[in-house]
C-alpha positions as CSV (number, residue, x, y, z in Angstrom):
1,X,-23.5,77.9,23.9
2,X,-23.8,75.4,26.6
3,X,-28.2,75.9,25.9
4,X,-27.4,75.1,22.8
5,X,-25.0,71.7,23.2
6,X,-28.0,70.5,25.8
7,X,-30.7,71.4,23.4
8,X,-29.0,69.6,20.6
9,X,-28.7,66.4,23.1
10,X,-31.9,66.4,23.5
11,X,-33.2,66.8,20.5
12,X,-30.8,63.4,19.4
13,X,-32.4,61.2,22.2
14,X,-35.3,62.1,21.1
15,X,-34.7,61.3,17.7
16,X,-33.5,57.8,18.8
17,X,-30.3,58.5,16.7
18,X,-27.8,56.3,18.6
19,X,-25.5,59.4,18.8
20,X,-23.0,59.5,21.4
21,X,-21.3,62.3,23.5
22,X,-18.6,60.3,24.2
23,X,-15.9,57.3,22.7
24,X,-18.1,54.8,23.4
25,X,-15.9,51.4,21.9
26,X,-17.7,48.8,24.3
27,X,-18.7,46.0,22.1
28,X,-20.5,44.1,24.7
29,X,-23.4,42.9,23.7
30,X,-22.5,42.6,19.8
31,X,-21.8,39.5,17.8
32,X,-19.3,39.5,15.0
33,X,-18.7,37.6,12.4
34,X,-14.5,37.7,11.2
35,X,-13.4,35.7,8.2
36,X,-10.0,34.7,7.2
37,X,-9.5,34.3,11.2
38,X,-7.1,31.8,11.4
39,X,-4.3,33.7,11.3
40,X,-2.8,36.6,10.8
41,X,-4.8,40.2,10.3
42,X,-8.1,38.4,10.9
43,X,-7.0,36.3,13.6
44,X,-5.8,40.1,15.2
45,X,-8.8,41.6,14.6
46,X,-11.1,38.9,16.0
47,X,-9.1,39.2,19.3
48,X,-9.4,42.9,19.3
49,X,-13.2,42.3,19.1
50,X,-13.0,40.2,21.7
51,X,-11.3,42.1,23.8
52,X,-13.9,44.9,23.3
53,X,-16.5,42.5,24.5
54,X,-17.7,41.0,21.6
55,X,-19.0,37.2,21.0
56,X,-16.5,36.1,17.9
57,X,-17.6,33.2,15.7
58,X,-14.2,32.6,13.5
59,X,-14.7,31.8,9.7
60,X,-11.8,29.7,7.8
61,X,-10.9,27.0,6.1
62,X,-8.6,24.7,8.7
63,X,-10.5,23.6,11.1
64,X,-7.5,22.8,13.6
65,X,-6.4,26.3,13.8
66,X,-9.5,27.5,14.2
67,X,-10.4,25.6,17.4
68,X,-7.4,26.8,18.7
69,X,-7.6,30.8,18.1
70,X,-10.8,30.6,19.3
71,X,-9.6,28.8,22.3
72,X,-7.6,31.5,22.8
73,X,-9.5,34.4,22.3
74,X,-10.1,36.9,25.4
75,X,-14.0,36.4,27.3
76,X,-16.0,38.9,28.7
77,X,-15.3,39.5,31.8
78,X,-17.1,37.0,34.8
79,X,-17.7,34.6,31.5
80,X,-17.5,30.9,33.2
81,X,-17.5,29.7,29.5
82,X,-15.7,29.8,26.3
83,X,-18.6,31.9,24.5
84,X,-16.2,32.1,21.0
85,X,-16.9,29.8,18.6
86,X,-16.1,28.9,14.8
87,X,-17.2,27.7,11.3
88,X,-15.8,26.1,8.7
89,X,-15.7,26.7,5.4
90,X,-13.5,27.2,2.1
91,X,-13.7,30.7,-0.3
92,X,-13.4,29.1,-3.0
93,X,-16.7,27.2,-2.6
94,X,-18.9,29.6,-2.2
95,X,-21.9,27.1,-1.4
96,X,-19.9,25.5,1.6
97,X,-19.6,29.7,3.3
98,X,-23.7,29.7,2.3
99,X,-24.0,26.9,4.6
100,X,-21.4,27.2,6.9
101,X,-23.3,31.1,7.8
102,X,-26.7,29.8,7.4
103,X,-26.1,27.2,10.1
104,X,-25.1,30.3,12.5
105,X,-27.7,32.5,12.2
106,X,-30.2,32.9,14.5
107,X,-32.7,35.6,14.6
108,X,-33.0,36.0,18.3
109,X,-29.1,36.6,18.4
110,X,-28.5,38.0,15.1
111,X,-24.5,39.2,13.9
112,X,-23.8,43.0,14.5
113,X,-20.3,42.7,13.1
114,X,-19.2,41.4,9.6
115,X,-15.4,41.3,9.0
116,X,-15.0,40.8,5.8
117,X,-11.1,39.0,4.8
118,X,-9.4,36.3,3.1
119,X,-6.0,35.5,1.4
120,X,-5.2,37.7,-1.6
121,X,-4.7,36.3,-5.3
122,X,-1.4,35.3,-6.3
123,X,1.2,38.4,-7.9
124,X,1.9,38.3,-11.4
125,X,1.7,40.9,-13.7
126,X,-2.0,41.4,-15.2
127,X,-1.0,40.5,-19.0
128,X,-0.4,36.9,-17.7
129,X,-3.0,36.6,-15.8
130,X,-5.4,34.1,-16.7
131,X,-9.4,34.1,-17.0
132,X,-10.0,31.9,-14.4
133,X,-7.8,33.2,-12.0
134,X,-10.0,36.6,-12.3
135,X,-12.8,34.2,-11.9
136,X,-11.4,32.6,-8.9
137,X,-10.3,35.9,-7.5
138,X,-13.8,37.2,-7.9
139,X,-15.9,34.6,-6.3
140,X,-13.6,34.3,-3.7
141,X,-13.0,38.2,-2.6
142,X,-16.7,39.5,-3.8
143,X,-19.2,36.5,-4.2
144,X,-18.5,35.3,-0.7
145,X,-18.9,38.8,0.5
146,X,-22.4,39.2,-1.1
147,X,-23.4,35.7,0.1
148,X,-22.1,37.3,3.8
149,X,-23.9,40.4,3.6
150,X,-27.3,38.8,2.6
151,X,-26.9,36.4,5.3
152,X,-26.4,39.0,7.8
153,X,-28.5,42.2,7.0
154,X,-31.8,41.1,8.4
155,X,-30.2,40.7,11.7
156,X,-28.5,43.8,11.8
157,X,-31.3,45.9,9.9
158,X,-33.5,44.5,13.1
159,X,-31.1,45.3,15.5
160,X,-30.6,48.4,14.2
161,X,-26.9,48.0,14.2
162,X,-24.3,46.9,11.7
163,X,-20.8,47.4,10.6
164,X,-19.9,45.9,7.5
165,X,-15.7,46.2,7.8
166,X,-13.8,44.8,4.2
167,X,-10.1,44.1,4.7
168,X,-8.4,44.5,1.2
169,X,-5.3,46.7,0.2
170,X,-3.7,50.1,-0.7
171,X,-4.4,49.0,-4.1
172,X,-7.4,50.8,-4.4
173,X,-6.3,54.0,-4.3
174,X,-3.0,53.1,-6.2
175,X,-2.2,49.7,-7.9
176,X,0.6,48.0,-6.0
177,X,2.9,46.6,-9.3
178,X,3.2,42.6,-9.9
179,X,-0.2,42.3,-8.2
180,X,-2.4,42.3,-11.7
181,X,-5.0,40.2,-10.6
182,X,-5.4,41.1,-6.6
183,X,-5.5,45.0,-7.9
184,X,-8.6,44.2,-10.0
185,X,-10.3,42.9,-7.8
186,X,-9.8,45.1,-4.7
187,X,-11.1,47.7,-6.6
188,X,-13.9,45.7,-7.3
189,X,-14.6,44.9,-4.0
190,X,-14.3,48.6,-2.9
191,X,-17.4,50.0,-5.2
192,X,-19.5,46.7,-4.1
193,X,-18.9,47.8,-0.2
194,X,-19.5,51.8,-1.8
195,X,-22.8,50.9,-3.0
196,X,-24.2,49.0,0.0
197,X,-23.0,52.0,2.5
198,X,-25.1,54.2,0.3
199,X,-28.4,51.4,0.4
200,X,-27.9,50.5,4.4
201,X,-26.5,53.2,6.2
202,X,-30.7,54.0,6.9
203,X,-30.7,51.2,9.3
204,X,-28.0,52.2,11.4
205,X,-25.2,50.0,9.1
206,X,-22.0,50.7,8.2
207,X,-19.8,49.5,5.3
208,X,-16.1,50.5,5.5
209,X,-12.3,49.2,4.3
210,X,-9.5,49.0,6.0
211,X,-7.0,49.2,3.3
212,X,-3.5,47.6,4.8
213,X,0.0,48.5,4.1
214,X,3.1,45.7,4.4
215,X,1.9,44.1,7.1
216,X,4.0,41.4,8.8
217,X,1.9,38.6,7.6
218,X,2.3,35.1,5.9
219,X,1.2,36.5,2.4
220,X,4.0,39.1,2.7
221,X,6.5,36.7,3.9
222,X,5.3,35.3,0.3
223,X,5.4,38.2,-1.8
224,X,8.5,38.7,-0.7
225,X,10.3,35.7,-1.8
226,X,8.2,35.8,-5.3
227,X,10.2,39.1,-5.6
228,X,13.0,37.8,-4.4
229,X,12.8,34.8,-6.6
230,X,12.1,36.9,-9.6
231,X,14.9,39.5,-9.1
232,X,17.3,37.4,-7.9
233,X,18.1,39.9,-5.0
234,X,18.1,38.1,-1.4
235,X,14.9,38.2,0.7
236,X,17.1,41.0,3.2
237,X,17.7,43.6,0.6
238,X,13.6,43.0,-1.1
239,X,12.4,43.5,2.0
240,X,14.4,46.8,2.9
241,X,13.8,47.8,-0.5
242,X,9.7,48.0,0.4
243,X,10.3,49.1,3.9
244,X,12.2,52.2,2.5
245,X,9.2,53.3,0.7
246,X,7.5,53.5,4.0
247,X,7.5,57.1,6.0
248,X,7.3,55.0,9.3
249,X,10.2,53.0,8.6
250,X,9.0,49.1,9.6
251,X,6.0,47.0,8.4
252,X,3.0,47.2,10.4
253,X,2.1,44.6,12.5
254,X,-2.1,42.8,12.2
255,X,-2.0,44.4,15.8
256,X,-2.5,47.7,14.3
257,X,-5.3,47.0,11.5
258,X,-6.7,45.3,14.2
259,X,-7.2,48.2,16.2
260,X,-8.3,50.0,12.9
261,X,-11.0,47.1,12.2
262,X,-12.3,47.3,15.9
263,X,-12.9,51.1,16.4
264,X,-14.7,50.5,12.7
265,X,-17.1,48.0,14.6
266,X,-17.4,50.2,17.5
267,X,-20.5,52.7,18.4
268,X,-18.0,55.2,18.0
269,X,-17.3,54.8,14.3
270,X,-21.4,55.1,13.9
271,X,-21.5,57.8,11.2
272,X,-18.3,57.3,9.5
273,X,-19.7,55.1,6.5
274,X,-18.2,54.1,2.9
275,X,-14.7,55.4,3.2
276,X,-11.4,53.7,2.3
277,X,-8.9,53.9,5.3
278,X,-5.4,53.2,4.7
279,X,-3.4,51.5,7.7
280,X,0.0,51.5,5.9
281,X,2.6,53.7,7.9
282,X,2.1,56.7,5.5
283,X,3.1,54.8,2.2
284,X,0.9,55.8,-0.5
285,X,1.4,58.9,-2.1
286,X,-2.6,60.2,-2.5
287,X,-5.0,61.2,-0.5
């Protein structure tokens, strides 16, 4: 048996296949590229990279904040410098994240990382949604992406590595109610980030979502007092209400996709590649 194991390593290095024998999570080395980074879950997950060794560019729309979580972000160790840095830009103008990306690349230092997040639509139940807030919804959650991806593939393709990581919602597998609009279009996004796993994973890329549960974020500080609002039940008793649908018991914290986002990005999570992964306490009821 052992023959066989050392035979099979061999064969692997010989193949150049990037294979490990080991949790390799080091991202030193890597670049990455996190959106919606200002704050909450993105702002997490850019510090977990960070922390793994990567260099994080940040990608939002307030500038201030921006300078400041970058500021803040770990460095590689014996770094003299701040190597973090960020870019501005606003999803709902998708020409101002063209140019805010295409000022960043550089093909001697191309992006091996590609978080893909931003804020979800407002709730509201889908028969009163309107057109344009599909339309707003779409360019913002699956336009931007594509304009991302393009951006970034030709760096990744030459450096033979690439993870591709989407941050939308439980919705995917099952429609969260009151969230009409945001339910259509993670789904949406979730066969977009399908089909690419299937047409780069020959370059050594990965496309993957991280599908979050109540998190304890600013949009679900929101949610809650819509429902609250709506109801007319306090905030208290809404938010106990969702938390007793959770087998865990609390909300998760960004902390925790973080860490879900960042073993994504890792050389570890190299042949895992189009799946949906639910962070989210045990909450949904499928598979």
């Amino acid at each position: 048996m052992l023959d066989t194991q050392v035979q099979n390593r061999a064969r692997r290095a010989d193949r150049g296949s990037g294979i490990v024998d080991r949790m390799d999570l080091s991202l030193a080395g890597k670049k990455a590229l996190v959106c919606g980074s200002s704050q909450g879950i993105g702002r997490a997950a850019a510090v977990e990279l960070a922390a793994l060794g990567a260099t994080v560019t940040l990608l939002a729309r307030d500038e201030d904040r921006l300078r400041l979580a970058a500021a803040e972000l770990p460095r590689p160790h014996g770094a003299a410098s701040q190597p973090h840095s960020h870019l501005v830009a606003d999803f709902s103008e998708p020409e101002q994240v063209r140019q805010a990306v295409a000022s960043a690349i550089d093909p001697a230092s191309p992006f091996h990382i590609l978080v893909n997040n931003t804020g979800g639509p407002p709730g509201g139940p889908i028969a009163e949604a309107t057109p344009e807030q599909f339309l707003a919804a779409f360019t913002a959650h699956v336009v931007c992406n594509q304009i991302l991806v393009q951006a970034l593939l030709p760096g990744m393709k030459a450096a033979r590595y690439g993870r591709i990581i989407n941050v939308i919602s439980t919705s995917v597998k099952a429609p969260i109610p009151g969230l009409g609009v945001s339910n259509t279009i993670r789904g949406a996004v979730a066969n977009w980030a399908k089909t690419l796993a299937g047409e780069v994973g020959p370059y050594g890329i990965t496309v993957n979502n991280v599908l979050p549960g109540y998190t304890s974020t600013d949009r679900l500080a929101s949610l809650i007092k819509a429902r609250a609002q709506k109801t007319g039940e306090s905030e208290e008793t809404v938010k106990q209400g969702m938390i007793a649908t959770i087998p865990a018991g609390r909300f998760g914290e960004a902390s925790e996709v973080a860490a879900a986002i960042a073993f994504l990005a890792s050389p570890a999570a190299g042949y895992i590649n189009g799946i949906n992964l639910p962070v989210d306490g045990g909450r949904l009821g499928t598979l």
